[in-house]
Backbone as JSON, one array per atom type, in Angstrom:
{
  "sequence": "XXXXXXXXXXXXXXXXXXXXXXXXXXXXXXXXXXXXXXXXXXXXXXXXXXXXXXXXXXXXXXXXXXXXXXXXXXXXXXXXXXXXXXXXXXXXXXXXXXXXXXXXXXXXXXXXXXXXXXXXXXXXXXXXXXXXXXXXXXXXXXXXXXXXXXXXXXXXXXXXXXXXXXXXXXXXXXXXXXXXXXXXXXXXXXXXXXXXXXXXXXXXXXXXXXXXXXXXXXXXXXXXXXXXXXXXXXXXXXXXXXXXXXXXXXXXXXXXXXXXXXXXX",
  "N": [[132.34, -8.63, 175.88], [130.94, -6.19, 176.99], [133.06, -4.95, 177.96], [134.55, -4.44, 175.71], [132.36, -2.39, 174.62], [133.09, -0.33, 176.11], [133.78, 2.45, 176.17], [132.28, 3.55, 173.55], [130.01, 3.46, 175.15], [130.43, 5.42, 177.33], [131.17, 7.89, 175.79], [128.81, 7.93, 174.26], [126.92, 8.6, 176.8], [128.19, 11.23, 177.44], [127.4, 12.62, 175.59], [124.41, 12.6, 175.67], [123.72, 12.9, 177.74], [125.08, 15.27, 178.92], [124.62, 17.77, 178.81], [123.07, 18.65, 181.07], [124.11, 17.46, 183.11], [124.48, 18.83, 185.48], [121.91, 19.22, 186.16], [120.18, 17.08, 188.34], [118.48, 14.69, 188.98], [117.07, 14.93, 191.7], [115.98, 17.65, 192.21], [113.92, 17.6, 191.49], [111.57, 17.95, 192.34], [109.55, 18.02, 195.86], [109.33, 17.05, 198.02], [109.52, 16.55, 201.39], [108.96, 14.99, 203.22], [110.1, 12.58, 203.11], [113.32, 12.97, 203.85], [114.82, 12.38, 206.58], [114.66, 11.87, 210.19], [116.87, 12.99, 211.55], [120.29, 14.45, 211.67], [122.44, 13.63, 208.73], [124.58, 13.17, 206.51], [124.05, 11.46, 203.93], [121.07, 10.05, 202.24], [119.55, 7.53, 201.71], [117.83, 5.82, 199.85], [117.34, 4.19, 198.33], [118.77, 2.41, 199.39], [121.28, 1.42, 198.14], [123.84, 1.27, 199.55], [125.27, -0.36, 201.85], [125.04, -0.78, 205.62], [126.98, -0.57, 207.04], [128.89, 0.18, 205.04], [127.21, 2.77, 204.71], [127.92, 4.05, 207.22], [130.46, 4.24, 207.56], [130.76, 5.83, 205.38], [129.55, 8.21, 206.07], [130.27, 9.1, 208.21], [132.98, 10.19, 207.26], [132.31, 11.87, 205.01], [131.6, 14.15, 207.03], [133.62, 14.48, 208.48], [135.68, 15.03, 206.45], [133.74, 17.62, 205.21], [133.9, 19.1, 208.14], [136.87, 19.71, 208.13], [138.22, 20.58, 205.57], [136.02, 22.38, 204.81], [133.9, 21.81, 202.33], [131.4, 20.79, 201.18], [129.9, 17.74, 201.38], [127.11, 15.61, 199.47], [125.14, 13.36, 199.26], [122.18, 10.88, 197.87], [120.16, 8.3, 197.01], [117.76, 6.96, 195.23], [114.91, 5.57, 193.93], [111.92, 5.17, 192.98], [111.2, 7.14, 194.55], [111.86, 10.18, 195.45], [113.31, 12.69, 197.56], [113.32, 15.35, 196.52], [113.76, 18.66, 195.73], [113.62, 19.59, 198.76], [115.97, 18.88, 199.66], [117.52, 20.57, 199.75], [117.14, 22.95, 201.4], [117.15, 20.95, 203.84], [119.84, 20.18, 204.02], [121.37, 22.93, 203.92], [122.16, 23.42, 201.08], [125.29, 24.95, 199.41], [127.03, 27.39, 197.87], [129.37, 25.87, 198.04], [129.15, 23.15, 197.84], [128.19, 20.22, 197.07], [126.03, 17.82, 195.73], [125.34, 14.52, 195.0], [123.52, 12.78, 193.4], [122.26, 9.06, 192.69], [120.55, 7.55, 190.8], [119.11, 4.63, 189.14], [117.16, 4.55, 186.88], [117.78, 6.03, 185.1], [120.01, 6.03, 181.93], [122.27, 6.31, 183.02], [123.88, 6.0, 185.79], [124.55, 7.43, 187.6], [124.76, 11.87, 188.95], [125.33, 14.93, 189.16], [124.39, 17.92, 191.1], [126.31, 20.92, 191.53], [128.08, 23.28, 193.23], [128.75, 27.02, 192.85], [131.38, 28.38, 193.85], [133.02, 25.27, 193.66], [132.55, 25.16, 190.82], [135.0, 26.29, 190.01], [137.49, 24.73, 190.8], [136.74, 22.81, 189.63], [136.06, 22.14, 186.35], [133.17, 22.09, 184.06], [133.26, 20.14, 182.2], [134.62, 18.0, 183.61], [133.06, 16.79, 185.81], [131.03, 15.86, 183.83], [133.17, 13.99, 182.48], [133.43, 12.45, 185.01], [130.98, 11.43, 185.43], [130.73, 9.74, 183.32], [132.53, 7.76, 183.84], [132.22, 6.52, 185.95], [129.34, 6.41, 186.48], [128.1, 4.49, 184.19], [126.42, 1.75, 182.74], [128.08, -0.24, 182.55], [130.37, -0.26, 184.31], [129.06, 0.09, 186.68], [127.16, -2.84, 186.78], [129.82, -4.47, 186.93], [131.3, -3.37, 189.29], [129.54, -2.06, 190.84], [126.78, -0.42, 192.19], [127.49, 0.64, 194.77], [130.05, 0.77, 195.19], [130.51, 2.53, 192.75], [129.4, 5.41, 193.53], [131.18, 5.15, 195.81], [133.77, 5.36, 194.89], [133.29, 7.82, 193.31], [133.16, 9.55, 195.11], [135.5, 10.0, 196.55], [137.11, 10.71, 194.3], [136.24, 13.47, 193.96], [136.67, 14.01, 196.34], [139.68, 14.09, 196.99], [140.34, 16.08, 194.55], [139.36, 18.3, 195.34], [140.73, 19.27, 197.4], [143.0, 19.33, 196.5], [145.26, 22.75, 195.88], [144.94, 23.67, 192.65], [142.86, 22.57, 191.7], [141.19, 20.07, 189.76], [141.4, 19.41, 186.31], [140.94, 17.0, 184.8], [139.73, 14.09, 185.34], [141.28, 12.22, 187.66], [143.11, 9.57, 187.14], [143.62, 6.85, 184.75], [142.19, 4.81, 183.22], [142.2, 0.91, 182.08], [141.12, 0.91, 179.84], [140.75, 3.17, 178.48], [143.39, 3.8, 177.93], [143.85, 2.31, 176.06], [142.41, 3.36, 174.25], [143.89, 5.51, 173.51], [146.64, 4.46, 173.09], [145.77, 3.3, 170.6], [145.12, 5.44, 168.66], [147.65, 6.42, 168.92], [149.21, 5.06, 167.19], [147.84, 5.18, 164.85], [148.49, 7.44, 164.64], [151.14, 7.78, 163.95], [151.29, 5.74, 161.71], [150.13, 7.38, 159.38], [152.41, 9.32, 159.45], [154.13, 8.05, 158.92], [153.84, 6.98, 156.45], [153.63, 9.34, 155.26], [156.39, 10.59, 155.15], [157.57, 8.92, 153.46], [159.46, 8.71, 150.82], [159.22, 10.57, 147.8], [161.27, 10.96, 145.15], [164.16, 9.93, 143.73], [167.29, 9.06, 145.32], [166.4, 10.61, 147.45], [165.41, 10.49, 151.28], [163.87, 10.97, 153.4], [160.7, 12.54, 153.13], [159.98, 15.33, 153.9], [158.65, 17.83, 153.65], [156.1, 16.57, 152.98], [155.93, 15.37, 155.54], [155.42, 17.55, 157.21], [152.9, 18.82, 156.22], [151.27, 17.12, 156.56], [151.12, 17.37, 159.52], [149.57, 18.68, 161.54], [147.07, 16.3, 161.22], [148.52, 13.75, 162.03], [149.84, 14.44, 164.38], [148.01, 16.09, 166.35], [146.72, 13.36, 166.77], [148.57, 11.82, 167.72], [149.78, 13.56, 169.96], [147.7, 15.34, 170.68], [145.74, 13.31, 171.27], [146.74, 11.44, 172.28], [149.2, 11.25, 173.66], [148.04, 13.47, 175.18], [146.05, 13.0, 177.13], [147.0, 10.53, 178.86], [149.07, 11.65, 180.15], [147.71, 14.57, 181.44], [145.84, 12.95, 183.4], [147.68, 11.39, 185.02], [150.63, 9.95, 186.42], [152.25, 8.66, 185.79], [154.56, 6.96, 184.04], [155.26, 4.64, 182.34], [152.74, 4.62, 179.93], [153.05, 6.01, 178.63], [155.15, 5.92, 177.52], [154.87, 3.54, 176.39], [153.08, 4.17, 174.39], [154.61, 6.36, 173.05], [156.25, 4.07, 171.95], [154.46, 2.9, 170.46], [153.79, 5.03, 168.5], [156.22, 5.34, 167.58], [156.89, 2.78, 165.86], [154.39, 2.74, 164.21], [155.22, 4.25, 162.12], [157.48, 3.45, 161.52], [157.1, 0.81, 160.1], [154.58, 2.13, 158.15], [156.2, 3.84, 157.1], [158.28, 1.76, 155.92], [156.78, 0.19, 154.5], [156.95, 0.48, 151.46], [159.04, -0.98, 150.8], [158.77, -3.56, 151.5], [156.51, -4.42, 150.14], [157.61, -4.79, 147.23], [158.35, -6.71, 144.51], [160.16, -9.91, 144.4], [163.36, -10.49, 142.88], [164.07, -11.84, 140.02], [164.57, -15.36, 138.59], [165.56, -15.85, 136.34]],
  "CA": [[131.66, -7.71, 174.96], [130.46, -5.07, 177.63], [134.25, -3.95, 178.02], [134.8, -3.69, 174.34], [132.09, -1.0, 174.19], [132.7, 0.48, 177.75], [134.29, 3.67, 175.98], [131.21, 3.55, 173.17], [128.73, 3.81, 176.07], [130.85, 6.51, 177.99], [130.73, 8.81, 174.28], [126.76, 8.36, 174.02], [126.66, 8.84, 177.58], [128.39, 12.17, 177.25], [126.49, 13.82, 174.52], [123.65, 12.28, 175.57], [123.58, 13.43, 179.29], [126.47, 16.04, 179.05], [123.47, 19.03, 179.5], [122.41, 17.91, 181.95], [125.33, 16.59, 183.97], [124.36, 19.28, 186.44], [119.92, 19.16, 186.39], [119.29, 15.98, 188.32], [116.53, 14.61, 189.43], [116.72, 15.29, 193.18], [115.86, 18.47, 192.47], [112.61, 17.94, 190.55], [110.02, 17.35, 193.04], [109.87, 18.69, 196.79], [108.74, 15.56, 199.27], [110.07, 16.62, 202.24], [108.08, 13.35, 203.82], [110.86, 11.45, 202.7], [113.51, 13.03, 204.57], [115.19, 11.33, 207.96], [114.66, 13.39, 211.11], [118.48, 13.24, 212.18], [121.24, 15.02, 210.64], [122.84, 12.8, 208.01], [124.75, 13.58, 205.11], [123.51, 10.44, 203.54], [119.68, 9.68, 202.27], [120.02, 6.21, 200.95], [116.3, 5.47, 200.09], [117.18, 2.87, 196.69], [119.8, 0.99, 199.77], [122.72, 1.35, 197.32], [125.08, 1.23, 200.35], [125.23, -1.26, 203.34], [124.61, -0.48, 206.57], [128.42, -0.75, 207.67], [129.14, 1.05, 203.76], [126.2, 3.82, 205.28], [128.23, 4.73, 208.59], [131.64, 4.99, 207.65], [131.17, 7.18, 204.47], [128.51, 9.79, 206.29], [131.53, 9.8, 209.17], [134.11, 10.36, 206.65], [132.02, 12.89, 204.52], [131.56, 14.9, 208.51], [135.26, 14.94, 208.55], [136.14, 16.57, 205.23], [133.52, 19.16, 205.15], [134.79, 19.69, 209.15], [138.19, 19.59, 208.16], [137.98, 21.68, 204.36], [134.69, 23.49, 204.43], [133.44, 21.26, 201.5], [130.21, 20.08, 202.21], [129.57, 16.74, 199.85], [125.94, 14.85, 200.15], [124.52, 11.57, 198.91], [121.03, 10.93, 198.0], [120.45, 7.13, 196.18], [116.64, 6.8, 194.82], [114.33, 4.85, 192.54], [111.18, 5.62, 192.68], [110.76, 7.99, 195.65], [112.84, 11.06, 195.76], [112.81, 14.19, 198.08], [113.35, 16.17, 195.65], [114.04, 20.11, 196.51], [113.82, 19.34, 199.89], [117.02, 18.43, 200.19], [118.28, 21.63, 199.3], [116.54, 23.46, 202.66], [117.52, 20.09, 205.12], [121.55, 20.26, 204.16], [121.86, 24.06, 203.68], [123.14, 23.64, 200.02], [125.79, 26.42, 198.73], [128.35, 27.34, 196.24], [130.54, 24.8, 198.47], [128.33, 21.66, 197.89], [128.37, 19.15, 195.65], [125.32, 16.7, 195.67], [125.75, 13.06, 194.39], [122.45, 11.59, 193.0], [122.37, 7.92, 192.41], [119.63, 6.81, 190.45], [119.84, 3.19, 188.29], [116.28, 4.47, 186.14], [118.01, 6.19, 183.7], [121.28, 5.68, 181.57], [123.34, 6.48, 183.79], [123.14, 5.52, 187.75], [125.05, 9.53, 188.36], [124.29, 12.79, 188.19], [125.86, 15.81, 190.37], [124.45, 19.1, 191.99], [127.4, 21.38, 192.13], [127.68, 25.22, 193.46], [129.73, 27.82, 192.08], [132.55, 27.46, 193.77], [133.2, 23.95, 193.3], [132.69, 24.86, 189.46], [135.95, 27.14, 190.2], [138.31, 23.83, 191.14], [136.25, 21.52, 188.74], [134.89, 22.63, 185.3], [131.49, 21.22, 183.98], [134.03, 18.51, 181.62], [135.43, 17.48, 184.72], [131.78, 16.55, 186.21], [130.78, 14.92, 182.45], [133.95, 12.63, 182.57], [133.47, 11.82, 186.07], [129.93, 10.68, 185.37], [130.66, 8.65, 182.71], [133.66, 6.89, 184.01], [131.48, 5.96, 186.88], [127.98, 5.53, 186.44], [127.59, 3.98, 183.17], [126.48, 0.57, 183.21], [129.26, -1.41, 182.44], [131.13, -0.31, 185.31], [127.69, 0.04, 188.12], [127.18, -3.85, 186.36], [131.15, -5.04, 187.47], [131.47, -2.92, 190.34], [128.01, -2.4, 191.9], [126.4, 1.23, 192.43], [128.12, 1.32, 196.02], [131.36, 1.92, 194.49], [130.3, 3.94, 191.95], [129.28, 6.19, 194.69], [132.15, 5.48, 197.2], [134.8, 5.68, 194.19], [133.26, 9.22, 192.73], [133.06, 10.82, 195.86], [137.11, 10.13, 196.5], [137.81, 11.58, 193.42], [136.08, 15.0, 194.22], [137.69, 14.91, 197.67], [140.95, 14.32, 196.05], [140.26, 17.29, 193.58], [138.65, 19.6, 195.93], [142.04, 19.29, 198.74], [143.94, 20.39, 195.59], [144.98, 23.88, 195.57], [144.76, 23.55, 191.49], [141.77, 21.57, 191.55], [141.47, 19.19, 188.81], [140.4, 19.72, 184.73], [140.3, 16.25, 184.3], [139.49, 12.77, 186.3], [142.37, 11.26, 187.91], [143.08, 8.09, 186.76], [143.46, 6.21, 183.65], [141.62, 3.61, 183.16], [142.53, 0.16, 181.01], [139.65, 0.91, 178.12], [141.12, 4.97, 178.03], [144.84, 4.05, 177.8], [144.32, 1.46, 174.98], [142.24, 3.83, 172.85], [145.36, 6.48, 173.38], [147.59, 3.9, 172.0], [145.44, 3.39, 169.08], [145.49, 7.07, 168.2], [149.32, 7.0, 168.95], [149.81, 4.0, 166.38], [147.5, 5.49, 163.63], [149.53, 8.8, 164.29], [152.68, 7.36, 163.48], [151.22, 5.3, 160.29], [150.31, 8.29, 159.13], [153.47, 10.01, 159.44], [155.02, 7.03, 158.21], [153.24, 7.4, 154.75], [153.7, 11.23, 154.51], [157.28, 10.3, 155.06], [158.03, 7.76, 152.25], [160.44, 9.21, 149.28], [158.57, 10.13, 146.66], [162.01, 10.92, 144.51], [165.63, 9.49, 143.72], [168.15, 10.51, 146.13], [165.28, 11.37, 148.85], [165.56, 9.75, 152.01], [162.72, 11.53, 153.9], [159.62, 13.38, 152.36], [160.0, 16.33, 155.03], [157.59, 18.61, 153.35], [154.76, 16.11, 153.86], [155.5, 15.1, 156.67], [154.9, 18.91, 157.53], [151.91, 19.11, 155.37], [150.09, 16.46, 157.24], [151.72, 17.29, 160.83], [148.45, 18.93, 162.3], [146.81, 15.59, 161.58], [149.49, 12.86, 162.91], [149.97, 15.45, 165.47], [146.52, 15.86, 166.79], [146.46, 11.81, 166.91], [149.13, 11.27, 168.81], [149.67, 14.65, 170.66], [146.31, 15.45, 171.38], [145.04, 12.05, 171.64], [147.73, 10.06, 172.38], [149.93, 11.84, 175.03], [147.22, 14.6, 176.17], [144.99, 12.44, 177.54], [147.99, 10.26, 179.51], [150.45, 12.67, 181.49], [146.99, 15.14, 182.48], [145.38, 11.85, 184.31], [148.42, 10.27, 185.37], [152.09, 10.87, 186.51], [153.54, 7.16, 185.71], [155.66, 6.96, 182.71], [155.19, 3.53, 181.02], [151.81, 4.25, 179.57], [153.29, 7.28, 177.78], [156.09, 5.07, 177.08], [154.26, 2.78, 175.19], [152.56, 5.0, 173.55], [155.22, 6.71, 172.3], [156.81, 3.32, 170.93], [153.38, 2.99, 169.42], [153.73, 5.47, 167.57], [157.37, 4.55, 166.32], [156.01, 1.5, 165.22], [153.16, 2.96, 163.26], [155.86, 5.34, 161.33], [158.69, 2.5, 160.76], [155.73, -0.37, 159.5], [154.21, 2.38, 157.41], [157.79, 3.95, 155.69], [159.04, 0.47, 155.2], [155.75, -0.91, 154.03], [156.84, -0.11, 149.78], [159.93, -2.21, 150.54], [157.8, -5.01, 151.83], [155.57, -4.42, 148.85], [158.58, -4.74, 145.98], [158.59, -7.94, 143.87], [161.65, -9.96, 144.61], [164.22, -10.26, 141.75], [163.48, -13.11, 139.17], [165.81, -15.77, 138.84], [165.96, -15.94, 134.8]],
  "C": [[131.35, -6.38, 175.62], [131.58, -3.85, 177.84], [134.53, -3.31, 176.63], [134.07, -2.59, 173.71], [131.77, -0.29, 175.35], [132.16, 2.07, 176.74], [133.65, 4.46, 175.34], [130.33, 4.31, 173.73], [129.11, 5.22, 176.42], [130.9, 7.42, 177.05], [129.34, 9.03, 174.11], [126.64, 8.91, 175.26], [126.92, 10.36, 177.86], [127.8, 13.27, 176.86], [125.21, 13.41, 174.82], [122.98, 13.07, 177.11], [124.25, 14.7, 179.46], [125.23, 17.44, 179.35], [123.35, 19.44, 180.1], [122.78, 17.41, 183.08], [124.25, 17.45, 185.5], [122.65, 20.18, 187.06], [119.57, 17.81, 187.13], [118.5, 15.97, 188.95], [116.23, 14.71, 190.5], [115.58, 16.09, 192.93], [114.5, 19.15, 191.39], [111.24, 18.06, 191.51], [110.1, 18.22, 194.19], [108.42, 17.47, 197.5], [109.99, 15.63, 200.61], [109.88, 15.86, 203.78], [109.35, 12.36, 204.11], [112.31, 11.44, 203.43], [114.41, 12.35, 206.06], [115.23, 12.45, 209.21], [115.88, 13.5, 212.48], [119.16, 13.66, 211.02], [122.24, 13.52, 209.97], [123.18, 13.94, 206.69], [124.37, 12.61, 204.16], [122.0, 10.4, 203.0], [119.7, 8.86, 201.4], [118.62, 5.56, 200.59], [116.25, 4.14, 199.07], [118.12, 1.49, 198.3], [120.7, 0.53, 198.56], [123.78, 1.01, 198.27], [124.34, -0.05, 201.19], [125.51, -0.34, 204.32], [126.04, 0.16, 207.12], [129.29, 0.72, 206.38], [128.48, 2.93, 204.65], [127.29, 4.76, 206.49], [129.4, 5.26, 208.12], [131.75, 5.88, 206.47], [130.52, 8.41, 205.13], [129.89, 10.01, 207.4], [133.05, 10.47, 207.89], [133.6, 11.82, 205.59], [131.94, 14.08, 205.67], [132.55, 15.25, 208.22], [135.52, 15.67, 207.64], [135.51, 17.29, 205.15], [134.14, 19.66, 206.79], [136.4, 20.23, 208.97], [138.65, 20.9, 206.35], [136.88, 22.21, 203.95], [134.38, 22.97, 203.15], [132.04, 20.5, 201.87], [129.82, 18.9, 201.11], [128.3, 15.74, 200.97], [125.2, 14.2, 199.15], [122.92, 11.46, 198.91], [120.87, 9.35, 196.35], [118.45, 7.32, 196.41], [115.91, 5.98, 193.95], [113.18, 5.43, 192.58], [109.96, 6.51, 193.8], [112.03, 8.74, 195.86], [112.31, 12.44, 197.12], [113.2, 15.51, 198.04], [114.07, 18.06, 195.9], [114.62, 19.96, 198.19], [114.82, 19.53, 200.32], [117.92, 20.0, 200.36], [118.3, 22.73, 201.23], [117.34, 22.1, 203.58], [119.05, 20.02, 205.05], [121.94, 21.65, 204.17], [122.61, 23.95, 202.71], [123.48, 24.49, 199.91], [126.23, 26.41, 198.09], [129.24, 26.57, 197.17], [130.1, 23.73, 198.79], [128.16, 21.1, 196.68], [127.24, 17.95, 196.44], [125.18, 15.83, 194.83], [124.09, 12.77, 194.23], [122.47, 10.45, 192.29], [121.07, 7.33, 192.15], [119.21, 6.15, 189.41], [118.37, 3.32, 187.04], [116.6, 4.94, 185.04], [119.48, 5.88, 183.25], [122.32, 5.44, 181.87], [122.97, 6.97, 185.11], [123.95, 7.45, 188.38], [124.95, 10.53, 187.66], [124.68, 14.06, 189.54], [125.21, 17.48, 190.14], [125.69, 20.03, 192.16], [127.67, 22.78, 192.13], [129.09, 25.11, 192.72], [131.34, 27.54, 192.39], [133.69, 26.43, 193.83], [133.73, 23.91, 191.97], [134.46, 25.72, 189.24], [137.37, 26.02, 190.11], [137.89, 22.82, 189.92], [135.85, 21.83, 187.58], [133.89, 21.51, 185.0], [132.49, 19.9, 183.19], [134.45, 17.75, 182.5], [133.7, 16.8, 185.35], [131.4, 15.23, 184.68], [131.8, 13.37, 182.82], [133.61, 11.44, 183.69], [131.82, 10.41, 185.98], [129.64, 9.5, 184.55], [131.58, 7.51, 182.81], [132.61, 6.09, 185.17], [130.03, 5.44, 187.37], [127.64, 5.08, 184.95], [127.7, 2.19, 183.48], [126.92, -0.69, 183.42], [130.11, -1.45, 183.71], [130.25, -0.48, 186.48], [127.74, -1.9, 187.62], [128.73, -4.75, 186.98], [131.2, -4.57, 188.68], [130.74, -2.68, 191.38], [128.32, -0.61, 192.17], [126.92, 1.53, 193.98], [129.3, 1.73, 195.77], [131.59, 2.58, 193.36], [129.89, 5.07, 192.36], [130.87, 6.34, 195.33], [133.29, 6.23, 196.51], [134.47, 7.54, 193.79], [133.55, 9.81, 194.24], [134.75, 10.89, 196.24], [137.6, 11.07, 195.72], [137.25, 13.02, 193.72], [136.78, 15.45, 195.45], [138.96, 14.78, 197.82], [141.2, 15.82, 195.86], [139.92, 18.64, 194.66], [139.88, 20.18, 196.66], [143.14, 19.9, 197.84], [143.83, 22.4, 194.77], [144.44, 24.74, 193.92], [143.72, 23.16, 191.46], [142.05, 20.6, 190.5], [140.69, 19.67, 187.7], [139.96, 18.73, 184.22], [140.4, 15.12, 185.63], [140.49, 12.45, 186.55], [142.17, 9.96, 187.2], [143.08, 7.64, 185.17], [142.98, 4.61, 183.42], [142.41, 2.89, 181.94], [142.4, 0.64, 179.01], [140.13, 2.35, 177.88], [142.12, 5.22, 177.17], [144.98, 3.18, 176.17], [143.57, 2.08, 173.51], [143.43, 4.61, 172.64], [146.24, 5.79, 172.78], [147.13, 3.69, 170.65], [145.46, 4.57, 168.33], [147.1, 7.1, 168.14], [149.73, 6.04, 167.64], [148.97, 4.27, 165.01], [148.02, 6.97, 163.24], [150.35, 8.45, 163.58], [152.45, 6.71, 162.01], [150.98, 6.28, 159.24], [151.43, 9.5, 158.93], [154.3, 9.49, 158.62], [154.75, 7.24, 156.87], [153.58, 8.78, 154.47], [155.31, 11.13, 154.55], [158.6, 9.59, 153.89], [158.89, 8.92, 151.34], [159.4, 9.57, 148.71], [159.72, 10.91, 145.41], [163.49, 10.49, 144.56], [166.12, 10.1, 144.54], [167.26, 10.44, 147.52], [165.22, 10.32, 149.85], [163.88, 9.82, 153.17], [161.86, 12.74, 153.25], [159.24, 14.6, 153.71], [158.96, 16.99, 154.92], [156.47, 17.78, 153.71], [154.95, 15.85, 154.8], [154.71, 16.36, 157.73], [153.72, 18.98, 157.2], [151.17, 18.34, 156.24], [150.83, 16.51, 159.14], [150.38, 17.67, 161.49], [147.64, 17.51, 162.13], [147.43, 14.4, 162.08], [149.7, 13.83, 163.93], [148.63, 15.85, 166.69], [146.54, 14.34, 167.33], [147.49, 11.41, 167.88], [149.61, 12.11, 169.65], [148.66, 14.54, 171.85], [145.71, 14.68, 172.02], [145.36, 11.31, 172.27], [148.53, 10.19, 173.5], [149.34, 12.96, 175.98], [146.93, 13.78, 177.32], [145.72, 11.53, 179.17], [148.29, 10.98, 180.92], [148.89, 13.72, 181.98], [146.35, 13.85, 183.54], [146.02, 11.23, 185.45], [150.03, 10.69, 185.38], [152.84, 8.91, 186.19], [153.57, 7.24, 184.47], [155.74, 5.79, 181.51], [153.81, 3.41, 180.27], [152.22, 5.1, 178.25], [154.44, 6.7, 176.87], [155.87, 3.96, 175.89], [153.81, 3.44, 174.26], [153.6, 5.78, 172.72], [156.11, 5.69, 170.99], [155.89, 2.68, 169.85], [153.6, 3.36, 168.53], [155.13, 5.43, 166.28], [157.01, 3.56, 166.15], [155.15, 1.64, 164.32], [153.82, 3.11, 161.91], [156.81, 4.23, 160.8], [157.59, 1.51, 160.12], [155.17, 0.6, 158.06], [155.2, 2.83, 156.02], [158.5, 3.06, 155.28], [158.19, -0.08, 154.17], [156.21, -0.94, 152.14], [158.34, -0.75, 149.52], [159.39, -4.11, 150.62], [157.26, -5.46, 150.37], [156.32, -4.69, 147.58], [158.9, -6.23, 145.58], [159.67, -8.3, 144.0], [162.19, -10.58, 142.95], [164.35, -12.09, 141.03], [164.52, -13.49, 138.43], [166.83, -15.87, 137.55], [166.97, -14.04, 134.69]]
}
């Protein structure tokens, strides 16, 4: 049941948070108590990570800002943050991206991110990310350490690209199978605007024109956008496209189906 309304959640989660993506709650308070008095890119205060989890991502976050001047930093909380603070003890800039991980409200993420970061990433790109990854269906299967370990990949993916990214890598199961449903109510749609509607007529061309911006939209927009930007492998698009022939042959056959058969008197 929780998978069947991942995609649900990740839609409320959107419009619901989407504001907001880039206000969280680090950066409400200023408890500079809280703190660790060694350099760390890390401040794990909820213990979202393990100890072993703890070492090798703060070494591995060292390396890529050493290595691409990206500076990315981690801060997991419940009900003790240090708030501002943080901002002064990492030297945030426009080339920082801070991760807050905290499981009190809707959604366990919520990102910090300078200017130009927003240059490689737009704010939709941040939204998606947050809802692919901290909503609770996936923190619930996967556990808030790799909803952490996994987001921060994908930004240091995106960031190493001279393009940056517009949307999330990856296509998930629950993404690809609404895209086929859009590709297969495209095509039924087409299929119907298609039908004859006189002697002689083999294809209804004009409608199919007439309603092309909506079958078009559906399996365009919906159906193959969404696909090939995420994803460079070929059989998802593949399906999808035989989706949508499928929709279109099922729907332009359907008033042969429908035709009384021939009575024997």
């Amino acid at each position: 049941m929780g998978r069947r309304w991942y995609w649900v959640w990740s839609f409320l989660t959107i419009v619901m948070v989407g504001w907001a993506v880039v206000a969280g709650p680090a950066l409400a308070y200023d408890n500079p108590d809280l703190l660790p008095d060694h350099p760390t890119p890390i401040i794990d205060l909820n213990h979202s990570l393990t100890d072993l989890q703890r070492a090798a991502l703060a070494q591995e976050l060292e390396d890529f800002e050493r290595e691409h001047g990206w500076k990315l930093r981690v801060v997991t909380q419940y009900d003790r943050t240090p708030g501002r603070a943080v901002k002064e003890f990492w030297g945030l800039d426009d080339r920082s991206v801070l991760l807050v991980a905290d499981p009190r409200g809707g959604n366990l993420l919520s990102f910090n991110v300078g200017d130009a970061v927003y240059a490689k990433m737009p704010r939709l790109f941040w939204i998606e990310l947050q809802a692919r990854f901290g909503n609770m269906f996936y923190v619930r299967d996967h556990g808030e350490d790799q909803a952490i370990i996994q987001s921060l990949r994908v930004i240091e993916a995106c960031l190493v690209k001279d393009e940056g990214c517009r949307v999330v890598p990856g296509l998930p199961r629950e993404q690809w199978l609404l895209t086929l449903i859009t590709s297969l109510v495209g095509g039924v749609i087409c299929g119907f605007a298609a039908q004859p509607r006189r002697p002689g007529q083999v294809i209804a061309w004009q409608w199919v024109l007439i309603f092309s911006p909506l079958w078009g939209m559906l399996f365009i927009s919906f159906g193959i956008g969404p696909v090939v930007s995420r994803t460079s492998d070929w059989l998802p698009v593949f399906r999808n496209v035989a989706g949508f022939a499928i929709g279109v042959l099922v729907a332009y056959l359907s008033p042969i189906f429908g035709e009384p058969s021939p009575s024997k008197t």
